[in-house]
BASENU-722199 format. One record per residue: x, y, z of N, C-alpha, C in turn; residue in three letters. Coordinates in steps of 0.001 Angstrom, whole numbers, plus 500000, padded with zeros to 6 digits. Layout:
// residues N
[node [X, Y, Z], [X, Y, Z], [X, Y, Z], ALA]
...
END
This chain:
// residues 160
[node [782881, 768325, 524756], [782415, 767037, 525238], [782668, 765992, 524159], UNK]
[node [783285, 765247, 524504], [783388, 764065, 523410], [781817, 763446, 523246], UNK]
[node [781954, 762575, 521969], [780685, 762387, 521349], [780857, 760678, 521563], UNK]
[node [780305, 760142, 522979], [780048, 758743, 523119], [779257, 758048, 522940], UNK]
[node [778255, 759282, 523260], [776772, 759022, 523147], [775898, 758902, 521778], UNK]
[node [774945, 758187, 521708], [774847, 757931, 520711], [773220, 758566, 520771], UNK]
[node [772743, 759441, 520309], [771442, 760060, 520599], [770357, 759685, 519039], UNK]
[node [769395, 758866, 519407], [768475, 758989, 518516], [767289, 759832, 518648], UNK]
[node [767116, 760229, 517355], [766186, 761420, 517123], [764985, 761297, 516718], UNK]
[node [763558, 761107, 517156], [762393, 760612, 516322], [761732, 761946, 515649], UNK]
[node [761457, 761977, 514781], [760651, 763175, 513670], [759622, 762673, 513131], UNK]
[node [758184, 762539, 513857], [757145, 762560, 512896], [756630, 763282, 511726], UNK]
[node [756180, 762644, 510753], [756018, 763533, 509892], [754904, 762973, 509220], UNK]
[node [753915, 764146, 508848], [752627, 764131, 508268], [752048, 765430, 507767], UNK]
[node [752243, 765612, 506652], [752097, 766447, 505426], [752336, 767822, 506295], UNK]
[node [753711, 768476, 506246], [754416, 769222, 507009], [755294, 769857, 505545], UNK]
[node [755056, 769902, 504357], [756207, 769994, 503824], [756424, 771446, 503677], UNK]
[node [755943, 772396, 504323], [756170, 773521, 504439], [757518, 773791, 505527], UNK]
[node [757109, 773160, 506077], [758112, 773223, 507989], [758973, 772101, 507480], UNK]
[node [759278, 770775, 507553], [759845, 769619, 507646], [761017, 769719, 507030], UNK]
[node [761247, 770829, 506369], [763431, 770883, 506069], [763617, 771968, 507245], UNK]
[node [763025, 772561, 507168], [763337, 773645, 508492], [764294, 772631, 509566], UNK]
[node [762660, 772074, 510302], [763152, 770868, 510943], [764335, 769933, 510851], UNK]
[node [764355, 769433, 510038], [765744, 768450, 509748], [766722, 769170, 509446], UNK]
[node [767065, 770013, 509024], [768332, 770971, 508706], [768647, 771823, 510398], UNK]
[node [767777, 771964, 511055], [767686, 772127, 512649], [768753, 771151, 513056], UNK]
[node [767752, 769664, 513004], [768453, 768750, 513537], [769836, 768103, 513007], UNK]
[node [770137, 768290, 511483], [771249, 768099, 511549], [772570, 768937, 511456], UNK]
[node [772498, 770300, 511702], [773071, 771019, 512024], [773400, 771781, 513477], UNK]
[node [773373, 770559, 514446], [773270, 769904, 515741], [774713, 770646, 516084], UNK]
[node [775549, 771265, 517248], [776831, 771112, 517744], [777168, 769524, 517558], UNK]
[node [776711, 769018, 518026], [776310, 767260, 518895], [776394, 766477, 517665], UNK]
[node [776687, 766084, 517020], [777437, 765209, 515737], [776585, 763554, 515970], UNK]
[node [776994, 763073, 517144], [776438, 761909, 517316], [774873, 761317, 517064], UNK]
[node [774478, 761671, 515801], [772673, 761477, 515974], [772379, 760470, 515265], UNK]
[node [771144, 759803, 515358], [770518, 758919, 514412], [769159, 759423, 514496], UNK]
[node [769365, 759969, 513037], [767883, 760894, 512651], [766527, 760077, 511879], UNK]
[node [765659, 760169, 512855], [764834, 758851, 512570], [763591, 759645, 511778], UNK]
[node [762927, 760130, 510321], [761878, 760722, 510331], [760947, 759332, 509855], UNK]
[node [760168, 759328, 510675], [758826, 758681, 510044], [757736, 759528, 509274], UNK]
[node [757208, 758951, 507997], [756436, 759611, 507523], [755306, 758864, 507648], UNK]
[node [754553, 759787, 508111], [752782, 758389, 508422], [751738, 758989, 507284], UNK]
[node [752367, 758558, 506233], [751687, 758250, 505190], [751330, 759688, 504790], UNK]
[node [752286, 760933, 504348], [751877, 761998, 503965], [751112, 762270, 502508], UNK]
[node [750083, 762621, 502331], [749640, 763160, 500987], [750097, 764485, 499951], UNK]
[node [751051, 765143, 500479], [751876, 766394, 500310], [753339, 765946, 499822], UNK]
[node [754116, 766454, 499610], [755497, 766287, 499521], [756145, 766228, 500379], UNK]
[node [756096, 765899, 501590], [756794, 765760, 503062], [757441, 764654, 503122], UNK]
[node [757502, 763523, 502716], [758143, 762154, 502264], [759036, 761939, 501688], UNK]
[node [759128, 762810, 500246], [759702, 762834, 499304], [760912, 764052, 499938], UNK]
[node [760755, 765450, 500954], [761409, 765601, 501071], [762660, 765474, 502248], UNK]
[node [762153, 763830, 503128], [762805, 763417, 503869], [763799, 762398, 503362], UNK]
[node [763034, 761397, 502049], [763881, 760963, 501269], [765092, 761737, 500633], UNK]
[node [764948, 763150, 500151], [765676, 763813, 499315], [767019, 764054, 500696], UNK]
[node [766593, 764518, 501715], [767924, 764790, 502959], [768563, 763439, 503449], UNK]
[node [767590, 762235, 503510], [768461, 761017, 503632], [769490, 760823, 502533], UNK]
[node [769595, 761267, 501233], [770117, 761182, 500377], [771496, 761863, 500700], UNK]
[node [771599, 763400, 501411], [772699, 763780, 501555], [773439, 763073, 502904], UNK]
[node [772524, 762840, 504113], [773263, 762718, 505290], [773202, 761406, 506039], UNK]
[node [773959, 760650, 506215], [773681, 759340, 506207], [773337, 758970, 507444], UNK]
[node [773289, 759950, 508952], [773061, 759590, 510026], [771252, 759793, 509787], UNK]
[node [770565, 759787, 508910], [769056, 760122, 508572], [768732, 758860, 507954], UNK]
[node [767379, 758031, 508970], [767408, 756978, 508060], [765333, 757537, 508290], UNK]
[node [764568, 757378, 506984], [763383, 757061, 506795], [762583, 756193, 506830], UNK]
[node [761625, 756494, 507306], [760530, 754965, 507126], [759174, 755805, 506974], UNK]
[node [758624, 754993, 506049], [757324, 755402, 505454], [756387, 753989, 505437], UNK]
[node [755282, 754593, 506260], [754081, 754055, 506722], [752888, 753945, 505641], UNK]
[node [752836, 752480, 505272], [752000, 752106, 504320], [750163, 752635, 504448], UNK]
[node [749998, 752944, 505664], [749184, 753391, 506231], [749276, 754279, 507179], UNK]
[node [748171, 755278, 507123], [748438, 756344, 508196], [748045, 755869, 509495], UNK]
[node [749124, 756072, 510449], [748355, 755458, 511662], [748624, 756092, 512889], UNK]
[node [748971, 757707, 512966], [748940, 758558, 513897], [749950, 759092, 514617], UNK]
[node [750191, 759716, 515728], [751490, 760692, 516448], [751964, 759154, 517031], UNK]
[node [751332, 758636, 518131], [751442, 757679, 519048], [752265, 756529, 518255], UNK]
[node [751869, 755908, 517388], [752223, 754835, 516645], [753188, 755487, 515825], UNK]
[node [753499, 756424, 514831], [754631, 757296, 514466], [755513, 756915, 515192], UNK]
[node [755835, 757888, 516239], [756915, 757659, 517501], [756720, 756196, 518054], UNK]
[node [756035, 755700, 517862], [756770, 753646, 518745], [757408, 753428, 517330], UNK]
[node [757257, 753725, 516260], [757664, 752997, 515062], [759139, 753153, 514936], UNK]
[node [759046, 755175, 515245], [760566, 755238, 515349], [761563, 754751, 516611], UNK]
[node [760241, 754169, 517657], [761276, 753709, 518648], [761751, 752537, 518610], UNK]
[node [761328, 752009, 517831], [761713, 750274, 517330], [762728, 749933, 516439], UNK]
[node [762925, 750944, 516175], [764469, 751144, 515391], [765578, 752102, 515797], UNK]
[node [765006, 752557, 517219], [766233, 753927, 518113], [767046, 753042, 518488], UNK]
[node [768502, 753407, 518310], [769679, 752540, 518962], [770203, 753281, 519824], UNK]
[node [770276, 754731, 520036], [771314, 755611, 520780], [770704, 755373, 522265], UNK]
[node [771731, 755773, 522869], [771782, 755678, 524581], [770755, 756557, 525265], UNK]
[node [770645, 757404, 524150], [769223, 758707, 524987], [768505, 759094, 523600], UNK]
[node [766796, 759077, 523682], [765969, 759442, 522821], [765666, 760555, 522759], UNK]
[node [765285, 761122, 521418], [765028, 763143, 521578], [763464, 762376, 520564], UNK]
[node [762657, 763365, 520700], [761822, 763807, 520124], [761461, 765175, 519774], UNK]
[node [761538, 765590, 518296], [760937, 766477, 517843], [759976, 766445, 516941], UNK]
[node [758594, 767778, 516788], [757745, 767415, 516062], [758236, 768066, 514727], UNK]
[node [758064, 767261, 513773], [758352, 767991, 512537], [758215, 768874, 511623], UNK]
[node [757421, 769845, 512367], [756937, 771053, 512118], [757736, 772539, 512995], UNK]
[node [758551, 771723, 514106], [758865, 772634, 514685], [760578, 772593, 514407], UNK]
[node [761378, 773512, 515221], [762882, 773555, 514914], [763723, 773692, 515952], UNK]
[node [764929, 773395, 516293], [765528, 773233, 517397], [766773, 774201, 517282], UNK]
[node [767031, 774468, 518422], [768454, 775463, 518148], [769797, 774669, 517886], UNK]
[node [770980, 774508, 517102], [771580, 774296, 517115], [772346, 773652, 518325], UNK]
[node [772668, 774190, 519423], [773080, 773502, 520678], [772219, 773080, 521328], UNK]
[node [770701, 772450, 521527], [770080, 771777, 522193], [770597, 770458, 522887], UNK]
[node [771087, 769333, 521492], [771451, 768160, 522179], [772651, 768374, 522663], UNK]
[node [773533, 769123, 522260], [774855, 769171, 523310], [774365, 769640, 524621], UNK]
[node [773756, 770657, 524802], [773377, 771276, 526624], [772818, 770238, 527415], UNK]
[node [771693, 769206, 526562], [770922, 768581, 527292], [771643, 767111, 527969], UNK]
[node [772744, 767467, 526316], [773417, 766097, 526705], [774374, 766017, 528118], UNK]
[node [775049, 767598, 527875], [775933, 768207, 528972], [775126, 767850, 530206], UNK]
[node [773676, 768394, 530297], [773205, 768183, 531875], [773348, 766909, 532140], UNK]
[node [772948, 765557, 531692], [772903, 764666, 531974], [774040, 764094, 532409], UNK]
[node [775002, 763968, 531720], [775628, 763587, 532081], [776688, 764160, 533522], UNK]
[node [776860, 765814, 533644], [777334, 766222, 534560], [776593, 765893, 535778], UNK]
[node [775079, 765347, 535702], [774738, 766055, 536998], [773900, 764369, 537316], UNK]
[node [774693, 763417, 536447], [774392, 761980, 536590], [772696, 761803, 536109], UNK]
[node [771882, 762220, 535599], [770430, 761590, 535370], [770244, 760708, 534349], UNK]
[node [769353, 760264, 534222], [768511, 759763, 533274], [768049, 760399, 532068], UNK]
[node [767394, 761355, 532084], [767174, 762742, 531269], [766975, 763441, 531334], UNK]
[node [766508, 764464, 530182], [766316, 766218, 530346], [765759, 766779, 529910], UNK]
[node [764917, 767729, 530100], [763610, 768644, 529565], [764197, 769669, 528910], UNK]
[node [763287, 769873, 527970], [763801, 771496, 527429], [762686, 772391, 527427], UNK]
[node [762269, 773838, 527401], [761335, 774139, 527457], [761080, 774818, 526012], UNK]
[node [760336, 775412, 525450], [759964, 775778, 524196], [759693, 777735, 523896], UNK]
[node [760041, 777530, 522572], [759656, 779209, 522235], [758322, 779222, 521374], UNK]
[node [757817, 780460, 521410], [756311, 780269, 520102], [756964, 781184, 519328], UNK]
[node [757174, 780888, 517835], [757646, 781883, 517090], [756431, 781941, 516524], UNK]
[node [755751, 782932, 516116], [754677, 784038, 515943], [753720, 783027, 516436], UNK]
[node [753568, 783726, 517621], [753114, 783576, 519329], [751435, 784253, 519048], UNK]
[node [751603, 785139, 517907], [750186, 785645, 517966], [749289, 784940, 517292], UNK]
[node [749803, 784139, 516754], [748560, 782882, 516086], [748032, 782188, 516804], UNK]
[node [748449, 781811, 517876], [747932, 781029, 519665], [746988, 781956, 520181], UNK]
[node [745826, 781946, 519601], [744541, 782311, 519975], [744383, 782944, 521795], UNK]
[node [744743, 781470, 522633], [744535, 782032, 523956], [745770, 781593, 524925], UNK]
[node [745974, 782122, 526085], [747071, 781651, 526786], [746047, 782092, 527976], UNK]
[node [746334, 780762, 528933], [745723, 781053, 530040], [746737, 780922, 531058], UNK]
[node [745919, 781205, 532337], [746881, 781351, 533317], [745956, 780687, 534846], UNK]
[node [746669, 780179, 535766], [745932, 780050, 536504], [746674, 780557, 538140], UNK]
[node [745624, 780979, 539126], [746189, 781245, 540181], [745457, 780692, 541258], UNK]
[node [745427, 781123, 542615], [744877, 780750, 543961], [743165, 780876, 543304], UNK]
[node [743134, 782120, 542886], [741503, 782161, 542254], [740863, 781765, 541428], UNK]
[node [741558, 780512, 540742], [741155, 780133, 539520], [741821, 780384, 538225], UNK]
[node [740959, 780476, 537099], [741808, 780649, 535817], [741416, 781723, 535102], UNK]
[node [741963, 781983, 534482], [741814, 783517, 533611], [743323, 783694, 532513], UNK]
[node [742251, 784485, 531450], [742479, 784188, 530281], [743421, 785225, 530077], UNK]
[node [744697, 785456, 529722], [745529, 786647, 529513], [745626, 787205, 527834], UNK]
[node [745483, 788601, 527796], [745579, 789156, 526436], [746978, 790196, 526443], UNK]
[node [746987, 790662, 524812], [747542, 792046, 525164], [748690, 792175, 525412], UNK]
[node [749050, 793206, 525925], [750076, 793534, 526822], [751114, 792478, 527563], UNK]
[node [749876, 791888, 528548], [750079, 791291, 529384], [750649, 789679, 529039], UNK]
[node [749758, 789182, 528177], [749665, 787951, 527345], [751360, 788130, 526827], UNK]
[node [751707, 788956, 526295], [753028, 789174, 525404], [754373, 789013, 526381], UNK]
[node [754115, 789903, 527726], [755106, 789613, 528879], [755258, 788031, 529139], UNK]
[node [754251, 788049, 529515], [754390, 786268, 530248], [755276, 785269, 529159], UNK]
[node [754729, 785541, 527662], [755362, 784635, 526711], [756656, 784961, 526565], UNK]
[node [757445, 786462, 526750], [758773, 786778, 526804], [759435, 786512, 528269], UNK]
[node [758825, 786723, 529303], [759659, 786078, 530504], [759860, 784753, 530699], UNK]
[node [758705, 783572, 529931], [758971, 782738, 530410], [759662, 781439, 529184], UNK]
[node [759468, 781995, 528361], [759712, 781225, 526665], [761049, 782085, 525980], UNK]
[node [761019, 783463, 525989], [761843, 784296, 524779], [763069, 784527, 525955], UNK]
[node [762967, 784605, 527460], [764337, 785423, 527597], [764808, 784011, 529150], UNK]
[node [764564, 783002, 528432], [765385, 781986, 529469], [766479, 781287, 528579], UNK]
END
């Protein structure tokens, strides 16, 4: 697919510096070339700032902005949307990581199948720290463990 599109990327970030290269080395090791990698830092107390500054340093489609004040997820993401230029917006949280071909597939649907945009659905990598997973049916809701708990997260997250 040629690269016309111009996709901006918003990355909140708030004292993540455990996860937050994960993340950006995710995102810029994209199939999809065309990005403008937006991380906002809302005012981290950790090294999470310093190490979004340090990757803007290598890759120039990464531009930073750091929030003189902390002022939350909501306001994070408008901040980075006030400076998104690309034709379609991605959001990722900066704690989490994306597969390499995400924005090319998503970009692929859109455009083949004419929309507006496109969902992706998500994996839990160590799934067992998520306390509860519920479920609901005709009878109400109920709480899945176990066994069972482990299927549902591989049929519907690990093997699509």
């Amino acid at each position: 697919m040629k690269e016309d599109y111009l996709i901006s990327v918003i990355v909140p970030v708030y004292n993540i510096e455990n996860y937050v290269g994960k993340c950006i080395e995710s995102i810029c090791n994209q199939t999809y070339k065309n990005l403008q990698i937006i991380l906002v830092d809302d005012k981290s107390t950790d090294q999470s700032g310093l190490i979004c500054d340090t990757y803007a340093m290598k890759d120039n489609r990464i531009q930073v902005i750091h929030h003189v004040n902390n002022k939350g997820l909501i306001a994070t993401t408008k901040t980075g949307l006030s400076i998104a230029k690309g034709d379609f917006i991605g959001r990722v949280d900066g704690d989490d990581w994306i597969e390499e071909i995400m924005y090319e597939q998503l970009l692929r649907q859109i455009v083949d199948t004419n929309s507006d945009f496109a969902v992706t659905g998500y994996v839990f990598e160590g799934w067992e720290e998520y306390g509860r997973l519920v479920a609901a049916d005709a009878k109400g809701t109920f709480e899945l463990s176990g066994e069972r708990r482990y299927s549902i997260i591989r049929k519907y997250f690990l093997e699509r």
